[in-house]
VOGU-3710 file (C-alpha; in Angstrom, 3 decimals, decimal comma):
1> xxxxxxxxxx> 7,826/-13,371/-11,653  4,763/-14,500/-14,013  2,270/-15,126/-11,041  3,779/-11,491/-9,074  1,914/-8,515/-8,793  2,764/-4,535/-7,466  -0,345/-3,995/-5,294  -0,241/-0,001/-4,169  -2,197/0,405/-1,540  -4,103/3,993/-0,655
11> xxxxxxxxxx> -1,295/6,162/-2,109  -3,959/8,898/-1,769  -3,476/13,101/-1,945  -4,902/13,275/1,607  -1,738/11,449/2,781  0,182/14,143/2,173  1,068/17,239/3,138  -1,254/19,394/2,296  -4,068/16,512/2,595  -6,758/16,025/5,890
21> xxxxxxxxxx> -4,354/13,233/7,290  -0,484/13,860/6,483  1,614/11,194/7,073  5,373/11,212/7,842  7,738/10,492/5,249  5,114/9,986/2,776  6,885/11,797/0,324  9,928/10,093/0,101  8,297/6,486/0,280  5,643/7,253/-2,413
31> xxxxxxxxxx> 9,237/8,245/-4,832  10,079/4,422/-3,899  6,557/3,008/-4,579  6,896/5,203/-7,723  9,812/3,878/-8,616  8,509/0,421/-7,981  5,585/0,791/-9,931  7,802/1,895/-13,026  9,946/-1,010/-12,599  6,917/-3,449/-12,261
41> xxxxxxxxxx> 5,557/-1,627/-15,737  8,886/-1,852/-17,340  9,034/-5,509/-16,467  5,722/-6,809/-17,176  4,513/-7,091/-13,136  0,776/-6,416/-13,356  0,215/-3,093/-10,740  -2,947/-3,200/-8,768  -4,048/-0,104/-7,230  -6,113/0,002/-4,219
51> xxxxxxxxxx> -8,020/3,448/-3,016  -9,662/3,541/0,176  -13,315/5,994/-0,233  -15,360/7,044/2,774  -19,192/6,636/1,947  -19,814/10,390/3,105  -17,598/13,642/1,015  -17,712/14,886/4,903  -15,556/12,269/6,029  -11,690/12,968/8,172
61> xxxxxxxxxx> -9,928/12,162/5,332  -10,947/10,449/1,712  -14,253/11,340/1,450  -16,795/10,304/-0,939  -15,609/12,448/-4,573  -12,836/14,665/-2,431  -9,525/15,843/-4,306  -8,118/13,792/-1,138  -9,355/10,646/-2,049  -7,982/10,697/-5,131
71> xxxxxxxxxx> -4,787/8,451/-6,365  -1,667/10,974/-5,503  0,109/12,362/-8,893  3,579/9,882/-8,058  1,023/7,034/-7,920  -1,543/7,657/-11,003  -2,644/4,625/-12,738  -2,454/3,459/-16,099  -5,835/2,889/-18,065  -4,981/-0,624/-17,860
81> xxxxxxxxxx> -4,170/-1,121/-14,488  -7,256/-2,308/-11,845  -8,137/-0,062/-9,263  -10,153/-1,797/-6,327  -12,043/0,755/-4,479  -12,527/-0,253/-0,632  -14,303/1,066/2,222  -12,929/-0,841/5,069  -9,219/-1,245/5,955  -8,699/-4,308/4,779
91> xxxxxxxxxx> -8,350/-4,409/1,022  -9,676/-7,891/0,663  -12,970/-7,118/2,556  -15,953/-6,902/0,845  -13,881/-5,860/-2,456  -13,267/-7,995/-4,842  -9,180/-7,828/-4,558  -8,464/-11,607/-4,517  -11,117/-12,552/-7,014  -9,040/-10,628/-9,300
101> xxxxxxxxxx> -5,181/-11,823/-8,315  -6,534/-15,460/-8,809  -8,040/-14,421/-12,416  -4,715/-12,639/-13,318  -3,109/-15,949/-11,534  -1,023/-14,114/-9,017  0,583/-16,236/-6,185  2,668/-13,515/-4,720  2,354/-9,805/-3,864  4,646/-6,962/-3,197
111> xxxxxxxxxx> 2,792/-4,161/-1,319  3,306/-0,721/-1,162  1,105/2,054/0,318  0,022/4,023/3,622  -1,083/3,752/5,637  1,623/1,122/7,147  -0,064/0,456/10,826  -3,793/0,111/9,426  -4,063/-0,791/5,253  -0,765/-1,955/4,772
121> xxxxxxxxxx> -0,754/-3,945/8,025  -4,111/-5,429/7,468  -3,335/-6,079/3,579  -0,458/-8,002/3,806  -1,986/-9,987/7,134  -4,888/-10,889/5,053  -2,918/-11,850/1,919  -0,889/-14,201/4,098  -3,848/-15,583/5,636  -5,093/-16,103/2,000
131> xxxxxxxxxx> -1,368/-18,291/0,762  0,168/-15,428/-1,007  3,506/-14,899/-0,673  4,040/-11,012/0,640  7,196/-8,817/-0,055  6,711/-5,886/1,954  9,034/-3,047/0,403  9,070/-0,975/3,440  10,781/1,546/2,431  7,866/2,553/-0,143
141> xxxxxxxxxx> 5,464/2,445/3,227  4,748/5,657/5,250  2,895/5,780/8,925  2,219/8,701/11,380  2,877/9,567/14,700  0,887/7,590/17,262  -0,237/7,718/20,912  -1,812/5,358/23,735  -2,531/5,505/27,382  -0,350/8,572/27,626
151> xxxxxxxxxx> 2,375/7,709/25,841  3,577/9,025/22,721  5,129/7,032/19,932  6,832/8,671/17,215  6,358/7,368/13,257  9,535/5,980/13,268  9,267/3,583/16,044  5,025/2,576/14,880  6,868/1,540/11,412  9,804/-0,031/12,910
161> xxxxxxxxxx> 7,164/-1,898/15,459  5,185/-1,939/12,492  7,209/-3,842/9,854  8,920/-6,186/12,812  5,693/-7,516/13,106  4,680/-7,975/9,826  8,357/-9,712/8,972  7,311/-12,152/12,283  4,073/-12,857/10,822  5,484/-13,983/7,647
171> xxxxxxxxxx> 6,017/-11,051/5,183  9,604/-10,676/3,485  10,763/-7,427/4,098  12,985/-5,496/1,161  14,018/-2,296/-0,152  12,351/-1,096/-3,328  15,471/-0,271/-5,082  16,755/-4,700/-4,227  13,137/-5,831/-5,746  13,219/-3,455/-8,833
181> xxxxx> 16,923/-4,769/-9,408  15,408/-8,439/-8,702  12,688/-7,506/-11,462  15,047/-6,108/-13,873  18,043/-9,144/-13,912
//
């Protein structure tokens, strides 16, 4: 557990309901992450928060010094803990995310976050393209309703899709509640 960190990905106020961009279920998968990110605390995991910023305040959603860019309340980090601002989707681009889990010598990541088919997604790819080891708690992930070519795919289904994919690529997927017990024993 020495070389593990919590990274909590774009757990912003815009994500929710009465943000720009509400996402389904983010409520009740930010109270996992939350929990999660007390256990890690409690346990000595470093946390790692990540916060996604458009350049312009005129943005969709997380505009430049907006209340909706902002960390959400169940997610606010300690003085202490890092918080890697990014402008692109993937955390590790152009940020300097994985300088900083080599300097705290971190070999393995458990993600958290929103949203799951774009930061999460592209987070946890890039991580396993870099050699960590990724635990996805997917039940502390939240997505929206999607649609292509017509067709309309509900939230449920783009996370199910969504963390299928991410297990396949090489991501261990777990419940919050098994990894905080895992932290704890």
């Amino acid at each position: 557990m020495a070389d593990t960190a919590l990274l909590v990905i774009d757990l912003q106020n815009d994500y929710f309901p009465d943000g720009k961009y509400p996402l389904a279920g983010i409520e009740a998968a930010a109270a996992k992450a939350a929990e999660l990110i007390a256990a890690a605390r409690w346990n000595g995991v470093p946390v790692i928060h990540v916060r996604h910023e458009q350049p312009e305040a005129e943005a969709p959603f997380f505009g430049k010094d907006t209340p909706g860019a902002q960390i959400h309340p169940l997610a606010t980090p300690l003085a202490d803990e890092p918080v890697v601002v990014k402008h692109n989707v993937n955390a590790f681009l152009d940020t300097g995310l994985d300088g900083l889990l080599k300097e705290k010598g971190v070999a393995s990541l458990v993600v958290v976050g929103a949203m799951s088919h774009m930061c999460v997604d592209a987070a946890t790819r890039a991580a396993l393209d870099l050699g960590y080891a990724v635990t996805l708690a997917h039940d502390a992930t939240a997505t929206r309703d999607l649609a292509f070519d017509g067709v309309a795919v509900p939230a449920a289904s783009v996370q199910a899709a969504l963390m299928a994919a991410l297990e396949f690529a090489g991501a261990t997927l777990r419940p919050a509640g098994a990894i905080a017990t895992d932290w704890a024993g």
